[in-house]
Structures are given as structure tokens and as C-alpha cells.
N, C-alpha and C positions, 0 to 999 in steps of 0.2 A: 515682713514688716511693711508691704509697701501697702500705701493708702490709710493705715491705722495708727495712728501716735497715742501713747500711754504715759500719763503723768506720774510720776514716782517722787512721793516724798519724802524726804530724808531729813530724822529728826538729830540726828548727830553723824559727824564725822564717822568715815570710815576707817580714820589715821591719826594720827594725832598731826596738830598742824606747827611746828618747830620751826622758830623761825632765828638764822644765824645773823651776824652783822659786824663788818669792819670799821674801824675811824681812819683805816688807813693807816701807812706805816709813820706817819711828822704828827701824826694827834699821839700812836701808839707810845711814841717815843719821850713825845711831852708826858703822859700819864705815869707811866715808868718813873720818868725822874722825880716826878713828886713823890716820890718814897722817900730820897734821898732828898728831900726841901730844897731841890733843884726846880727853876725853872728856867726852860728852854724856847725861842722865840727862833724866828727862820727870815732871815735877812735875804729880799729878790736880788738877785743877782742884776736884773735888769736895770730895775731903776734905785736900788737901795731900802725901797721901805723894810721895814721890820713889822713882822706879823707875833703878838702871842694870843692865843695859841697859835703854835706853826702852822699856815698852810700848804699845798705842793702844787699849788697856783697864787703867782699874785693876780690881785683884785685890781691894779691899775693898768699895769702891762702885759698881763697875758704872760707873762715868762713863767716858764717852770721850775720852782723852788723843790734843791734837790737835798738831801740829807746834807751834805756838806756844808750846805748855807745855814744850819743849824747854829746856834751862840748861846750859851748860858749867859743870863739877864741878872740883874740883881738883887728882884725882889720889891725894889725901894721906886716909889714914884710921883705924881704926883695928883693931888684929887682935882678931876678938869668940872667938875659938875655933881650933884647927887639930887636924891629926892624921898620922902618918906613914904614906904609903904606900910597901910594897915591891913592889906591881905594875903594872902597867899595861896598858892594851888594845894590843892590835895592830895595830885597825884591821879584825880578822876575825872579832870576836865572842873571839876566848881572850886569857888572862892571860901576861903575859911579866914574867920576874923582871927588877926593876932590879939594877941594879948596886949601886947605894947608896941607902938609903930617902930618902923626898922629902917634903917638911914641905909640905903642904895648907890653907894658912889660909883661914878665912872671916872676911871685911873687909868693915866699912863704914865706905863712902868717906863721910868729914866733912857734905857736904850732902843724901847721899841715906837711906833708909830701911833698902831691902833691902841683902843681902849678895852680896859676889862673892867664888866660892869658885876659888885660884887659887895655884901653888906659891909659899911665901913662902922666899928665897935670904938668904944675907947674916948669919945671925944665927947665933950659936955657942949651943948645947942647953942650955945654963945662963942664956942671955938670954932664949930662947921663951919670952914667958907674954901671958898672953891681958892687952887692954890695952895690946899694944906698940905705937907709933905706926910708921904703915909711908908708905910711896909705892911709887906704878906704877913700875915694873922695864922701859923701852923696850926693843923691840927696835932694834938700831942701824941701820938703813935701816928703816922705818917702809916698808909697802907699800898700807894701808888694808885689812886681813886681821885677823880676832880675833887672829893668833900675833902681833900688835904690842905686844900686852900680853906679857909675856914670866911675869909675875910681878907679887909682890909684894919689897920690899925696905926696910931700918928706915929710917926718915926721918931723916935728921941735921939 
């Protein structure tokens, strides 16, 4: 083969191409709970923030948040901000029109820090305001899947 190179082209895999992937065991464990309408958040041991979803690093000090720093949350929190969207992905990378626009709050739940930003249902356009106290929105068969959180909804 010395001096001569041969171009070969190949119109498909020789394999199939399988590809596996972890969230880690503080995502794994958040996910799980949502079966049970549990949610779990992971408190840095360094400086106290409280992360949900758990992470097995904080984002301010670098500490390593370890399963123990785990705490079941309540669910209940409050809306710091929201926005309406009229579109959504596909799933293909493009935008597809909703049907009817969709109220997007950013919530934080009572004992944690961060926010979860997630469609808030239930409230009439003259009640939205930032401040509104809300609760997790179940999905009604809970399967231990992120779609278990359905939402947000006003806390009565």
C-alpha cells in the first residue's frame, strides 16, 4: 500500500451505532421519586444552597454534594417570574405553533434556592403575578419520568 491511497465509500454503517447515557446517580434518584409524587433537592453541604433537581456539584462553591445532602421538598413554592409562549419544539430542532399560548413560570419551591422553570395551568390572566403561591401539577399515574411533573398550579 505504499505510494497508492484508495478512496472507499460507505453508504451505511457497518454496525449499528447504540448510544447509552447516564444523569448520574442525584438526577437518577430525583427521577425515581417522582413515581412516588416525591420531590427530592440536594442541599451543598459547603455553603447551604439547595439545588432542585439535585446536583453532585454546587454551582457556587465547588463542594461535592453527596447523596446524604439529599431532603425531600414540598412541592409548594412560589412564582418569581413567568412568560407566554406560542411555540414549541417538535422534537426536530423547528418551531411549531401552539394552539393557544402557554404561561411558563419560573418557581421556587419553598426550601430550595434555584428555580424550576415549568408551564404554570389553572390561573385566570388577571390572577398571574409574580409572587403567586403555586404547587406541583401531578401527572395522574406518576411513572418515575420528568413528564410526572406536569406543571405548576395555584396552591389553595
Amino acid at each position: 500500500m505504499e505510494g497508492k491511497s484508495e478512496i472507499v465509500e460507505v453508504k451505511t454503517f457497518p454496525f449499528p451505532a447504540g448510544f447509552n447515557w447516564a444523569v448520574g446517580p442525584a438526577m437518577q434518584r430525583f427521577i425515581q421519586a417522582l413515581a412516588g409524587k416525591k420531590v427530592l433537592g440536594a442541599i451543598c453541604p459547603g455553603c447551604g444552597y439547595t439545588y432542585v433537581p439535585p446536583r453532585s456539584r454546587c454551582g457556587k462553591c465547588y463542594t461535592v454534594i453527596e447523596e446524604k445532602n439529599m431532603v425531600e421538598l414540598s412541592g409548594r413554592g412560589t412564582l418569581m417570574s413567568y412568560t407566554k409562549a406560542h411555540v414549541k419544539m417538535d422534537g426536530n430542532g423547528n418551531f411549531q405553533d401552539l394552539e393557544k399560548p402557554m404561561t411558563i413560570g419560573a418557581v421556587k419551591l419553598d426550601e430550595a434556592d434555584s428555580l424550576l422553570f415549568l408551564p404554570v395551568e389553572g390561573v385566570k390572566a388577571a390572577d398571574l403575578k409574580e409572587g403567586l403561591k403555586v404547587k406541583i401539577q401531578w401527572r395522574e399515574q406518576t411513572k418515575g419520568e420528568l413528564a410526572d411533573i406536569m406543571g405548576f398550579e395555584p396552591a389553595g
